[in-house]
C-alpha positions in Angstrom: 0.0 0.0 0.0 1.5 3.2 -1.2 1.9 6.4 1.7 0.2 9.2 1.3 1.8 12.2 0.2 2.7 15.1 2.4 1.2 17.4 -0.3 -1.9 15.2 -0.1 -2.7 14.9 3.4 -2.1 18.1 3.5 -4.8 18.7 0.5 -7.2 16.7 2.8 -6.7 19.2 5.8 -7.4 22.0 3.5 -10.7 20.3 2.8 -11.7 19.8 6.1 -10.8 23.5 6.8 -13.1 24.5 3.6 -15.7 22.6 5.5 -15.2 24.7 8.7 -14.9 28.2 7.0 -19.0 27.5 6.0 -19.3 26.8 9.4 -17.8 30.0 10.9 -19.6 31.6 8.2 -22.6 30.7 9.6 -21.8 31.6 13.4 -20.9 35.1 12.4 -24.6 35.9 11.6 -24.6 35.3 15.4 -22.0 38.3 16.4 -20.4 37.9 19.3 -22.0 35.3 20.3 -20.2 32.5 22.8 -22.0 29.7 21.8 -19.9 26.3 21.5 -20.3 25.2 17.5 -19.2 21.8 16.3 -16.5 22.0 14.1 -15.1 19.2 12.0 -12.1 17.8 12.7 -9.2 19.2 9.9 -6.9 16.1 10.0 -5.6 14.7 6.9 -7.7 11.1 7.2 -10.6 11.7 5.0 -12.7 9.0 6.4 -12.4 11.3 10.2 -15.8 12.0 11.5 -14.9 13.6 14.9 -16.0 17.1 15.2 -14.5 19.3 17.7 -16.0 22.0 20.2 -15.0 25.3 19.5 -16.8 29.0 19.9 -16.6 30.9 16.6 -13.7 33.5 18.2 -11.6 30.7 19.3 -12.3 29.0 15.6 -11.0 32.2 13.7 -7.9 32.2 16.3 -6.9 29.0 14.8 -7.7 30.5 11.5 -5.5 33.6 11.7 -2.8 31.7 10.4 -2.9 29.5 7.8 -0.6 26.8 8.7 -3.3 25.9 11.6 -5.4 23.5 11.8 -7.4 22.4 14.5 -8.0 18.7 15.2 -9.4 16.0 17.2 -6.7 15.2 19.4 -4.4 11.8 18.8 -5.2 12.5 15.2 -1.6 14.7 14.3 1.2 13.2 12.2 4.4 14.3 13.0 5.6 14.0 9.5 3.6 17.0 8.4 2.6 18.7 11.5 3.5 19.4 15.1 0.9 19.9 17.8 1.2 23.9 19.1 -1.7 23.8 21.5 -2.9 20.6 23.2 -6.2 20.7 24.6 -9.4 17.8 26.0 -11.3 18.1 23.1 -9.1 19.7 20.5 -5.6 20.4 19.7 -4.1 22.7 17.3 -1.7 22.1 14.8 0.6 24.2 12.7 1.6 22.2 9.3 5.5 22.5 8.6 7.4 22.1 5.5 5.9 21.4 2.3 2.8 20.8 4.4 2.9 24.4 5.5 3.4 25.7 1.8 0.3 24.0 0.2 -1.4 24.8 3.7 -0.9 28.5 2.7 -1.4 28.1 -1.0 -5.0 26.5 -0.4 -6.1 29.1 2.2 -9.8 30.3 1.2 -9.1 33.4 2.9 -5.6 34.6 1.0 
């Protein structure tokens, strides 16, 4: 069984994050509100189904820069990522390499 690529796990992240941006999209009709949203977890498995807990201010923290992700935690790979704020429910990642650099490229919001 062939491994993955870096650039396409990291492709997968970027769709998971595409997937959360409609999310946030719709919590900001809701302005400053604190509610807890579930978010889907942005790991590069594409069969993942865990969704994270986040409010929509500490989603667009994560989102600030584009070489983080935020997953479910146990589900970062070392080879394309390293864990920069562990957490219960969620961790977040910041993709390195040529992880980071097709992280960046496929950032909706560049």
């Amino acid at each position: 069984m062939e491994t993955p690529s870096t650039e396409r796990l990291a492709r997968n992240e970027a769709f998971f994050r595409n997937v959360n941006e409609s999310i946030s999209d719709a919590a900001a009709l809701f302005k400053g509100d604190a509610h807890v949203y579930d978010f889907v977890c942005e790991c590069s498995d594409p069969t993942c189904l865990e969704r994270v807990h986040l409010t929509a201010a500490a989603y667009e923290a994560v989102r600030a820069d584009p070489k983080t992700f935020v997953l479910a935690p146990g589900h970062d790979q070392a080879s394309i990522e390293k864990v920069v704020q562990p957490g219960f429910d969620h961790v977040i990642v910041e993709k390195l390499g040529a992880a980071g650099t097709v992280a960046a490229a496929l950032d909706p919001r560049a």
